[in-house]
C-alpha positions as CSV (number, residue, x, y, z in Angstrom):
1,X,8.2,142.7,-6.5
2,X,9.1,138.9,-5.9
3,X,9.6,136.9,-8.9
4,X,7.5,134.1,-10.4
5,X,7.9,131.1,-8.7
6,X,7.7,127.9,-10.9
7,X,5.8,125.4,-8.5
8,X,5.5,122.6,-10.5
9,X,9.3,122.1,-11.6
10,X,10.7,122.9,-8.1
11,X,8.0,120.3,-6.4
12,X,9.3,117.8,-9.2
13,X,13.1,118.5,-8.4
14,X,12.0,118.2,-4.7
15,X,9.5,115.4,-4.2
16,X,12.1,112.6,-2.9
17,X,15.3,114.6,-2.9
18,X,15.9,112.4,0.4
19,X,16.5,109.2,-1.8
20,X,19.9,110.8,-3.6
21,X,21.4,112.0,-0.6
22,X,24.8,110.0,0.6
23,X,24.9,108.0,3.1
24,X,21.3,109.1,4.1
25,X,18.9,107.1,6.7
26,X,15.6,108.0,7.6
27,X,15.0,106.6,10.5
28,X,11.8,108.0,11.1
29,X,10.3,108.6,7.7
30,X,6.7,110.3,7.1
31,X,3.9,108.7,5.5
32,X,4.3,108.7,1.6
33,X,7.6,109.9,2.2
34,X,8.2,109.7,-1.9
35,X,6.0,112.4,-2.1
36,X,8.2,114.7,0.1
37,X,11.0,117.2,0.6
38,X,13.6,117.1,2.9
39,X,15.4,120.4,3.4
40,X,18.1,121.6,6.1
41,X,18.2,125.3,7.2
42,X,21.1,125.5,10.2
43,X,23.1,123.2,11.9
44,X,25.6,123.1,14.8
45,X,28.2,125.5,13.5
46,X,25.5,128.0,11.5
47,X,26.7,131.7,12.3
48,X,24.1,134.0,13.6
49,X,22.6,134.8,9.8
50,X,21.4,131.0,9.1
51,X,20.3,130.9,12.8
52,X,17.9,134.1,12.2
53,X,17.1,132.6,8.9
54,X,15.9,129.2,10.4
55,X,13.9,130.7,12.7
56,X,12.6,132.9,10.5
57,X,11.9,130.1,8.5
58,X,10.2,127.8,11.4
59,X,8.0,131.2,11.9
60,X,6.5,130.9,8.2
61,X,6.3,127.2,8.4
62,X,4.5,127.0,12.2
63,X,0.7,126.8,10.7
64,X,1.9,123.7,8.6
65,X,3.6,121.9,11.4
66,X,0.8,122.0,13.2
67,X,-1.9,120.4,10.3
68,X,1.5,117.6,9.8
69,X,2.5,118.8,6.2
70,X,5.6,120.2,7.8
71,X,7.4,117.9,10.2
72,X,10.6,119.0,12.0
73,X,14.1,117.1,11.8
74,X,17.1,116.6,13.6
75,X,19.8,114.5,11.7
76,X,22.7,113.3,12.9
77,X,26.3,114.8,10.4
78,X,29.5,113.3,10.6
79,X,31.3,116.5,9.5
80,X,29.2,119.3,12.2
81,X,27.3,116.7,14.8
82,X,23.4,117.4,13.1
83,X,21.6,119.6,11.2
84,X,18.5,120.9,11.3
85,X,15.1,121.2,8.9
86,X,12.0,119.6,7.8
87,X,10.2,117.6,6.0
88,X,8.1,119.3,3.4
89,X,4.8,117.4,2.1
90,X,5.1,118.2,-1.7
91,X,2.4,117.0,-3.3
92,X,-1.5,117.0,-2.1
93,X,-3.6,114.0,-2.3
94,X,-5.2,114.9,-6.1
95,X,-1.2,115.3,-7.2
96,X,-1.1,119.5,-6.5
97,X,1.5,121.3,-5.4
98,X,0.6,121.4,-1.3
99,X,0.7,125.3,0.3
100,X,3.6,124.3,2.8
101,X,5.8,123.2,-0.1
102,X,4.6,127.0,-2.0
103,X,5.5,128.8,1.5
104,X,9.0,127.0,1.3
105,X,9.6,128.1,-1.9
106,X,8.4,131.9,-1.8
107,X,11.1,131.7,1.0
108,X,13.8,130.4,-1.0
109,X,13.2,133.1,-3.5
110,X,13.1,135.6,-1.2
111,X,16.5,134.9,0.0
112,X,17.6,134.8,-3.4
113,X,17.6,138.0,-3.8
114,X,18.1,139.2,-0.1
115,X,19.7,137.0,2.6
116,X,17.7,138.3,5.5
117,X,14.2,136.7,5.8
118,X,13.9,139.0,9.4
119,X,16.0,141.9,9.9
120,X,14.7,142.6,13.5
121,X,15.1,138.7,14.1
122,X,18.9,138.8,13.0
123,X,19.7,141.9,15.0
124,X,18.3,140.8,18.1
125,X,20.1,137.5,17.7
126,X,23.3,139.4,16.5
127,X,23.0,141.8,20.1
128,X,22.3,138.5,21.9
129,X,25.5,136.7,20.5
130,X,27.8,140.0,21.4
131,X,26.8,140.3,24.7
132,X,27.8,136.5,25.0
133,X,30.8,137.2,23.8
134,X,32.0,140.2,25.8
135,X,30.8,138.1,28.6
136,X,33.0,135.0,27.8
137,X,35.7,136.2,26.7
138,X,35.9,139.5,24.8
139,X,35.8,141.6,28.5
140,X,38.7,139.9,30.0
141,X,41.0,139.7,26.7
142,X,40.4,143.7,26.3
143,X,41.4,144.3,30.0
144,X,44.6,141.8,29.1
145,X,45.4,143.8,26.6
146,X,44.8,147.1,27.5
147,X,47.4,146.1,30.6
148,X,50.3,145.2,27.9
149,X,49.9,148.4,26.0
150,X,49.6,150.9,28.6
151,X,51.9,149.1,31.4
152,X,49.2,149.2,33.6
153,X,47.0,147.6,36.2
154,X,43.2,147.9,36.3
155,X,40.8,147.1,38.6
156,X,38.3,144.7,36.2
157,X,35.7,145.4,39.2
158,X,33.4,147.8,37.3
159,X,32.4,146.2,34.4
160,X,29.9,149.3,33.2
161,X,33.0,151.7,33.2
162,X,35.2,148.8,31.4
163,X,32.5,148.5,28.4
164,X,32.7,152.5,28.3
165,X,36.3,152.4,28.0
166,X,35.8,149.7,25.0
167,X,33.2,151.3,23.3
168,X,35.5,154.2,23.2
169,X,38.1,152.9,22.1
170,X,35.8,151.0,19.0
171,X,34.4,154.6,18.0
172,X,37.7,155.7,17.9
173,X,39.4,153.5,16.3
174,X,36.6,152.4,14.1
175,X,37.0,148.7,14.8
176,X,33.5,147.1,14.9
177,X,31.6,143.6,16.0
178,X,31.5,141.3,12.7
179,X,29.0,138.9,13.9
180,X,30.1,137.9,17.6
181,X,33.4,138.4,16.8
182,X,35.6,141.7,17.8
183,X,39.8,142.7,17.0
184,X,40.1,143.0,20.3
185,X,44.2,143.9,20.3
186,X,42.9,146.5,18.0
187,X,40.4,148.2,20.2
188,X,43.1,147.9,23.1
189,X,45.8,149.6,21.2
190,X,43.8,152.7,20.5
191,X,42.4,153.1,24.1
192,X,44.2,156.2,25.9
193,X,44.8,156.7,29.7
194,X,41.7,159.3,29.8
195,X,39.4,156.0,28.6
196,X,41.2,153.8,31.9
197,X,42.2,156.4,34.2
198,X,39.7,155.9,36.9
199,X,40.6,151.8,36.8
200,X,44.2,151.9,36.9
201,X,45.4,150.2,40.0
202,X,48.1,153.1,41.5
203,X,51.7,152.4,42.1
204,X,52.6,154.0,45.3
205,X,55.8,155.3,46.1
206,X,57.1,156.2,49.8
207,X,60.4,158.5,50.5
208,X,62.2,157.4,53.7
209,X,64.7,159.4,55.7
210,X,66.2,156.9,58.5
211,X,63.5,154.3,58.2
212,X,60.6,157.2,58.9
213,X,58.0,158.1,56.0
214,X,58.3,161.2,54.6
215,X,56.0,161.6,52.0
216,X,54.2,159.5,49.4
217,X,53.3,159.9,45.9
218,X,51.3,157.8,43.0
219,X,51.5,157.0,39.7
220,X,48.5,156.6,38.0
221,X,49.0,155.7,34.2
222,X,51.0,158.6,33.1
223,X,50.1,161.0,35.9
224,X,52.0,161.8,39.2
225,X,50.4,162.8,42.5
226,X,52.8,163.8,45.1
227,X,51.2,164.5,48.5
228,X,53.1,167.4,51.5
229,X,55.9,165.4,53.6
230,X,54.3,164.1,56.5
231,X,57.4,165.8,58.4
232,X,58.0,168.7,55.9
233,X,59.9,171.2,58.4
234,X,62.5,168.2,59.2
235,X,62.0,167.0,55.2
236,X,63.2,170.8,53.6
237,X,65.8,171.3,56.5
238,X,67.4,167.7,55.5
239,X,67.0,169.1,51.5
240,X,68.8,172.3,52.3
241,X,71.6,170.8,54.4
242,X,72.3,168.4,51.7
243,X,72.4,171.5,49.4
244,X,74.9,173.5,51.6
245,X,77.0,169.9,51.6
246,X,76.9,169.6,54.8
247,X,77.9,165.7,56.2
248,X,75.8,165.3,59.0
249,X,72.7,164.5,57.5
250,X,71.5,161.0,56.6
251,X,71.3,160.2,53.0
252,X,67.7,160.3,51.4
253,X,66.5,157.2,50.0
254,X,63.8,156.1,48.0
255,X,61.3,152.7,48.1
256,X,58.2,151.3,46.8
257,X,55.5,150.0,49.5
């Protein structure tokens, strides 16, 4: 059950806050603007919670911006560029408290004792802010540094099997989103070859005998793949003369391609 709200003393403390703010001008001020409220709810650098909240806010207080007792504002900040709110028509003509300025504070109470307004409304902003994220920056830095603590190469091509890998590697690990932020070096350190395998970029490996290919093999994370000699009769002769010592057979060597 919401508290009692006290009306009267809050439209008192409010009526004309504007007038004690520092270094305040109103460039565009309402009409009896002694008689109202101005109050901020996000600005440039607001994380995700005050951004749900504002809008949850501009949601309650829509039906008074459109009869003018609510009017939006945008003022310029010399510490974070503007900030955003309203300003709230306190008092009615016969000198009661107006519904706008009653909304506004039923609000503030509400998040006085809860700091979400919207939970549906700060989740959907909170998904919305991830996905930015991985897009930005979060995708590449993982495949960084999933590179550096595997000693591998991926192919970043296939961006569904990369966010499998990750979310993997986040269950296992336990390491979670916190707002649109992510320990990404975390998430990489506890993702296994099994999670990658299928993006690792192979190293190939060719055995020559006198400049002519003999076989090839792979290495793909920590698996190796050896395929038949592409001349295996000549291939095991030259492996069981070298055996028997004999001197007439070319030395084996081994190369990268």
């Amino acid at each position: 059950m919401m508290k009692t709200v006290d009306y009267e003393a809050l439209g008192e403390q409010a009526a004309g806050n504007w007038q004690k703010f520092d270094s305040f001008a109103w460039f565009e001020p309402v009409e009896n603007p002694a008689d109202v409220a101005i109050v901020y709810v996000s600005n440039r650098d607001s994380d995700i919670l005050d951004r749900a909240n504002a809008q949850a806010i501009a949601a309650e207080l829509a039906a008074y911006i459109e009869s003018g007792d609510v009017v939006e504002q945008r003022h310029s900040h010399r510490a974070c560029g503007y900030v955003d709110g309203f300003a709230i028509r306190v008092y009615n003509d016969d000198g009661s408290i107006t519904d706008a300025f009653r909304c506004w504070a039923d609000l503030q109470s509400k998040l006085a004792d809860y700091p979400i307004l919207d939970e549906s409304l700060y989740s959907e902003l909170e998904c919305e802010a991830q996905n930015e994220s991985w897009e930005v920056w979060a995708r590449t830095d993982y495949v960084r540094a999933v590179e550096s603590a595997l000693d591998v190469t991926l192919d970043d091509s296939d961006s569904s099997a990369i966010a499998t890998a990750f979310e993997a590697a986040c269950n296992r690990s336990h390491t979670y989103w916190e707002g649109d932020g992510i320990d990404v070096e975390r998430v990489a350190q506890a993702t296994e070859y099994s999670d990658v395998r299928a993006l690792i970029v192979p190293i190939v490996l060719t055995v020559y005998r006198d400049g002519f290919v003999l076989a090839r093999g792979s290495i793909i994370g920590d698996t190796w793949e050896c395929e038949p000699a592409l001349y295996e009769p000549e291939f095991a002769a030259c492996i069981e003369a070298m055996d028997n010592g004999a001197d007439s057979v070319g030395r084996l060597t081994w190369g990268t391609n």
